[in-house]
C-alpha positions in Angstrom: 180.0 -158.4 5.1 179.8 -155.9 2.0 180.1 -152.8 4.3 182.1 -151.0 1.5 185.7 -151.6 3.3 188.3 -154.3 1.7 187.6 -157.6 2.4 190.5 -160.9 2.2 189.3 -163.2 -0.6 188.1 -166.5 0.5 190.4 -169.7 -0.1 189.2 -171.9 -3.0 186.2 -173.6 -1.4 185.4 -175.9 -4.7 188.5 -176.6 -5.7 190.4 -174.5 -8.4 189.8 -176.4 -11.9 186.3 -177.0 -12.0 185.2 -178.0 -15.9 181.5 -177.0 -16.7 181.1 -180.7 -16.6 178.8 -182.1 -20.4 176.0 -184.5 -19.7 176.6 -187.8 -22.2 173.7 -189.2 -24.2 172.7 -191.8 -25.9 172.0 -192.2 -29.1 168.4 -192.0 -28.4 168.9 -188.6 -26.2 168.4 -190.4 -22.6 170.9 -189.4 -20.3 173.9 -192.3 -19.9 174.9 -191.7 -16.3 177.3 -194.7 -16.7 179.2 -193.0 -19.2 178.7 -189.3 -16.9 180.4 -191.5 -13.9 183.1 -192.3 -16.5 183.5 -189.0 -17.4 183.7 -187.9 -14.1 186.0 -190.1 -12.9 188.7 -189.2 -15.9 188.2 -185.5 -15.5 189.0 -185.9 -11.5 192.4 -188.1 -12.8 193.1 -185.6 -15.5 193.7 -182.8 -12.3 190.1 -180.8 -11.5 189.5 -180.6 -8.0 185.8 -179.5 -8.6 182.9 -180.5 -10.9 180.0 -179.0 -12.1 177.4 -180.7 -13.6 173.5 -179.1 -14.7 175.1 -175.8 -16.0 174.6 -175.0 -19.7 177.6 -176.4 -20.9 175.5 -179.3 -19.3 172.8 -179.0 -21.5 170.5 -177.6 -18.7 167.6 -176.1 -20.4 167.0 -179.4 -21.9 167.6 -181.7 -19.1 164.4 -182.6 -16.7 164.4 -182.3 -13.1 164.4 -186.3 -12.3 167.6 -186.1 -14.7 169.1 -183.6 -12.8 168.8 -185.1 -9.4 169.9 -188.8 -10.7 173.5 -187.1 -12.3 174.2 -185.5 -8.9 173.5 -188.6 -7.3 175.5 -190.2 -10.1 178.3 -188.1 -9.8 179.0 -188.3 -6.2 179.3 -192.2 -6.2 182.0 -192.5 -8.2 184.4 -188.8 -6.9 185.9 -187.5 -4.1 185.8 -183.6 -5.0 183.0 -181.1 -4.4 180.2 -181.6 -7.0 178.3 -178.5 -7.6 175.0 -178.4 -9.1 173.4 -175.7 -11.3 170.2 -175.0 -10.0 168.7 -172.2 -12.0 166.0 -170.5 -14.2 164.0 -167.5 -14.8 161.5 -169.0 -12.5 162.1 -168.4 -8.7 159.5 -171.1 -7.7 161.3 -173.5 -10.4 165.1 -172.4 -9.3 163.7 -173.1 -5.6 162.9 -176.4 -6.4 165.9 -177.1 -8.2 167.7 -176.2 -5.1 165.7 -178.0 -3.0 166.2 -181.4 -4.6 169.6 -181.1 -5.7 171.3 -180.3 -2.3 169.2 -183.6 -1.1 170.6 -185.2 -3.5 174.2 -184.6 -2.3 175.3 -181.5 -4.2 178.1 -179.9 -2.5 176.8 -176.4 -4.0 174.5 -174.8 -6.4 175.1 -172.5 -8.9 172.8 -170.3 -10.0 172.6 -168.4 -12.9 171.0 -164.4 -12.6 167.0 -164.6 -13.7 167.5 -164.7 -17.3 165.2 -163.5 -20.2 162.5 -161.1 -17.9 165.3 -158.8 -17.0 163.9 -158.3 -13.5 164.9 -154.9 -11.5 168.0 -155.0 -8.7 165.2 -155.6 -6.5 164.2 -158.3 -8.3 167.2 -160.3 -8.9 167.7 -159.8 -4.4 164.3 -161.1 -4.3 165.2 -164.4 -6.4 168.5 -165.3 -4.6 166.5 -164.5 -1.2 164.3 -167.1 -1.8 166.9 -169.4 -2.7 168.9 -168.8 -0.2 165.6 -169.4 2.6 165.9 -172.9 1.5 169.1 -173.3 0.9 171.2 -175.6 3.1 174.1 -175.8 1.2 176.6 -172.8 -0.4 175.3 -170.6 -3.4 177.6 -169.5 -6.3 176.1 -166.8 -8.3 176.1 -167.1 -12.1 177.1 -164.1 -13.6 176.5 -164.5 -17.2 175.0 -161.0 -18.7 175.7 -162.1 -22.8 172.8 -165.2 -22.1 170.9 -163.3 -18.8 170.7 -159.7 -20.8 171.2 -158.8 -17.3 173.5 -156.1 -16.1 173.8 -156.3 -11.9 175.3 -153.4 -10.7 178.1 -153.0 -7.7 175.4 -152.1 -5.1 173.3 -155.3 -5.8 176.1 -157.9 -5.0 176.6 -155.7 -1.7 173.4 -156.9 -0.9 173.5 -160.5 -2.6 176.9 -160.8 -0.4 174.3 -160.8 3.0 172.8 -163.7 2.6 173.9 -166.4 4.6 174.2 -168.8 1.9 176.0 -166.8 -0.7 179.7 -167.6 -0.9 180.9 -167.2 -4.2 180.2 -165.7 -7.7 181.1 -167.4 -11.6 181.7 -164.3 -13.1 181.4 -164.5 -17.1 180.6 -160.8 -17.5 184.0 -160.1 -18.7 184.9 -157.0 -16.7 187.4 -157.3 -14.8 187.4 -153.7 -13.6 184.0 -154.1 -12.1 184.9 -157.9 -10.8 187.6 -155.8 -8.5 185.3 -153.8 -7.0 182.8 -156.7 -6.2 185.2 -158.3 -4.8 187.0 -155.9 -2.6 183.4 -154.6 -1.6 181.5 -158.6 -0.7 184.4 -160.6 0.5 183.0 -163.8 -2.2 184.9 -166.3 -3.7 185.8 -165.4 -7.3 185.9 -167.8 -10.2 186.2 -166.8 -13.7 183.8 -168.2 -16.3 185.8 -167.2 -19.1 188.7 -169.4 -20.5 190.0 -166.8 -22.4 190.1 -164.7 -18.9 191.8 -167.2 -16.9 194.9 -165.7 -16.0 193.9 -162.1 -16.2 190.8 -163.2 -13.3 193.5 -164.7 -11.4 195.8 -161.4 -11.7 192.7 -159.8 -9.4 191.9 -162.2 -6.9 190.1 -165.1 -8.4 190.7 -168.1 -7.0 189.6 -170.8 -9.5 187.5 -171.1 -13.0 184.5 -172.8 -14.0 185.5 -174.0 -17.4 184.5 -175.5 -21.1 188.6 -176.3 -22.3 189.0 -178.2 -18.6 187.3 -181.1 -19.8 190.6 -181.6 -21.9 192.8 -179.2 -20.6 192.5 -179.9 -17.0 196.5 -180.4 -16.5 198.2 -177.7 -17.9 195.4 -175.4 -16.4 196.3 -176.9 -13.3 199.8 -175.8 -14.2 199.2 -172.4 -14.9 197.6 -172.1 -11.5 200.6 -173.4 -9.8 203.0 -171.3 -11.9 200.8 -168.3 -11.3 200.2 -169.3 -7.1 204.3 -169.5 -6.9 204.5 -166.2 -8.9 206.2 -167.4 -11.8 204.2 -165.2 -14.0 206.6 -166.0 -17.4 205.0 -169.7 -16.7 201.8 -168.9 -16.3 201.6 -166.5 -19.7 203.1 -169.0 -21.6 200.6 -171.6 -20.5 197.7 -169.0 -21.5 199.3 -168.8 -24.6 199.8 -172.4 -25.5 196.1 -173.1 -24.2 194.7 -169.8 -26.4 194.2 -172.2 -29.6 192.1 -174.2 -27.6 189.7 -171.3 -25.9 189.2 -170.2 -29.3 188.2 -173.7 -30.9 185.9 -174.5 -27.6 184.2 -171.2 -27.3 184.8 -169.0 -30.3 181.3 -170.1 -31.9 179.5 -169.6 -28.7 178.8 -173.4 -28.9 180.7 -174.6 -25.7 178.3 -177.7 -25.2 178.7 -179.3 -28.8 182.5 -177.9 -29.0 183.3 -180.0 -25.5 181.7 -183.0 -26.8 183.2 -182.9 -29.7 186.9 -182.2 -27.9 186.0 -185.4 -25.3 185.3 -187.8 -29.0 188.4 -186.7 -30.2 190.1 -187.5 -26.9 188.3 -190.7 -26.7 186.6 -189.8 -23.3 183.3 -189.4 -25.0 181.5 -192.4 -27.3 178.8 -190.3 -28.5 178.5 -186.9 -28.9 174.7 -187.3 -29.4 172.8 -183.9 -28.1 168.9 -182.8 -27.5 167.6 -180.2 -29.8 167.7 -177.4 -30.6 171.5 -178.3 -29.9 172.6 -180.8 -32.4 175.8 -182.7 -31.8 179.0 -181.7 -33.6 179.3 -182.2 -37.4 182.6 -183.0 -39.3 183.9 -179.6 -39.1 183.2 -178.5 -36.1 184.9 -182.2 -34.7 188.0 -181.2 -37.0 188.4 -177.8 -35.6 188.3 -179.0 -32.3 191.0 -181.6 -33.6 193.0 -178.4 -34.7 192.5 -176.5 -31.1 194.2 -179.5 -29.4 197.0 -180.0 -31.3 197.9 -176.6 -31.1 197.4 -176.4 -27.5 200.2 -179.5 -27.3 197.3 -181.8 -26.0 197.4 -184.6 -28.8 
């Protein structure tokens, strides 16, 4: 597959609009999988055709494994779109068993994030989606994410990424779009941006959805933008972009997507607490009034 000639993309195999799905708490910081079907179910109304819950915006690194099997199994119940699971660490043996329990758990996919931290060799980083992929029995999208991995993966290494069987797809949140061209044209994968900001500029090379923090609130005119993009009314699609741009900034600006989506989902009323696990702390009063802000300048309240 990534024998260096140009390569179709795939079709959207997720869905398009897939929000980086939060995990709701309670005010004692157990998980509330009543109010993460809830949440589910509104974000599937609202217009994503994908969900992904256990990534960071997911509060992942503070989430336990019995957690993260019980929201997939959660999840699933109550929709009827793919529900992808990250699966992930800087431990192979860990992200294996992540895998392993998820998929049985009914995730449609797993996404999982480059070995963070270590900053393993290109031979390393083949080595920890191999053994993935060994046990895999269900599609792998690679997490991309070099500004929280310190990682840079070069061209060569998603050539070989792109030959296991299980690897269909990539989250790409390295922000090059230059380089994402070449991956693509080179492995053939399913491309979905990771950036909100990068939305319709991913879309412009080939992506065919994003993974996304503003989705959770923005999930219709995103939707829209796709469409006006997919029946090339490009003037449409810009001038979505532009009307959503308030809202990237307020969601992401700070680097504090989790807190900044809870606190956009209160304001919305999807959300009854924003409670969080350290070292995250829910939003205060300014952060909740700047997400305020974002929305009404993104026409969403």
């Amino acid at each position: 597959m990534s024998d260096g000639t140009m390569h179709l993309l795939n079709p959207a195999p997720f869905g398009r609009i897939l929000p980086a799905m939060v995990t709701p708490m309670k005010a004692d910081g157990t998980v509330d999988f009543e109010a993460a079907q809830s949440l589910a179910k509104q974000l599937v109304a609202d217009g994503a055709d994908g969900l992904v819950v256990n990534g960071t915006t997911g509060e992942s690194p503070v989430t336990h494994m019995e957690e993260k099997v019980e929201l997939v199994r959660a999840v699933k119940e109550v929709v009827d779109v793919p529900v992808i699971s990250g699966a992930g660490s800087n431990d192979t043996a860990h992200t294996v068993r992540m895998v392993e329990q998820t998929q049985e758990a009914g995730a449609d996919a797993v996404l999982v994030v480059m070995p963070y931290y270590s900053r393993p060799s290109q031979d390393g980083v083949v080595g920890h989606y191999k053994a993935v992929d060994s046990v895999a029995e269900r599609p792998i999208i690679v997490y991309d994410v070099p500004g929280r991995t310190g990682l840079k993966v070069r061209v060569e290494t998603y050539d070989r990424l792109a030959e296991l069987e299980h690897v269909k797809a990539v989250k790409d949140a390295t922000g090059d779009l230059a380089a994402a061209v070449e991956k693509q044209q080179r492995t053939g994968l399913a491309w979905y941006s990771g950036d909100d900001g990068l939305f319709l500029p991913f879309l412009s090379i080939g992506a065919v959805g994003i993974i996304s923090v503003i989705a959770h609130v923005a999930s219709s005119p995103m939707r829209q933008l796709v469409e006006a993009f997919d029946r090339g009314d490009i003037h449409q699609a810009q001038r979505l972009a532009n009307q959503l741009a308030p809202l990237v900034h307020a969601l992401n600006g700070d680097g504090y997507q989790a807190v900044m989506a809870k606190a956009s989902l209160r304001i919305k009323g999807y959300l009854s607490s924003t409670a969080m696990r350290l070292p995250n702390i829910g939003p205060d009063a300014d952060q909740l009034a700047k997400a305020e802000e974002g929305m009404k300048a993104a026409g969403l309240l």
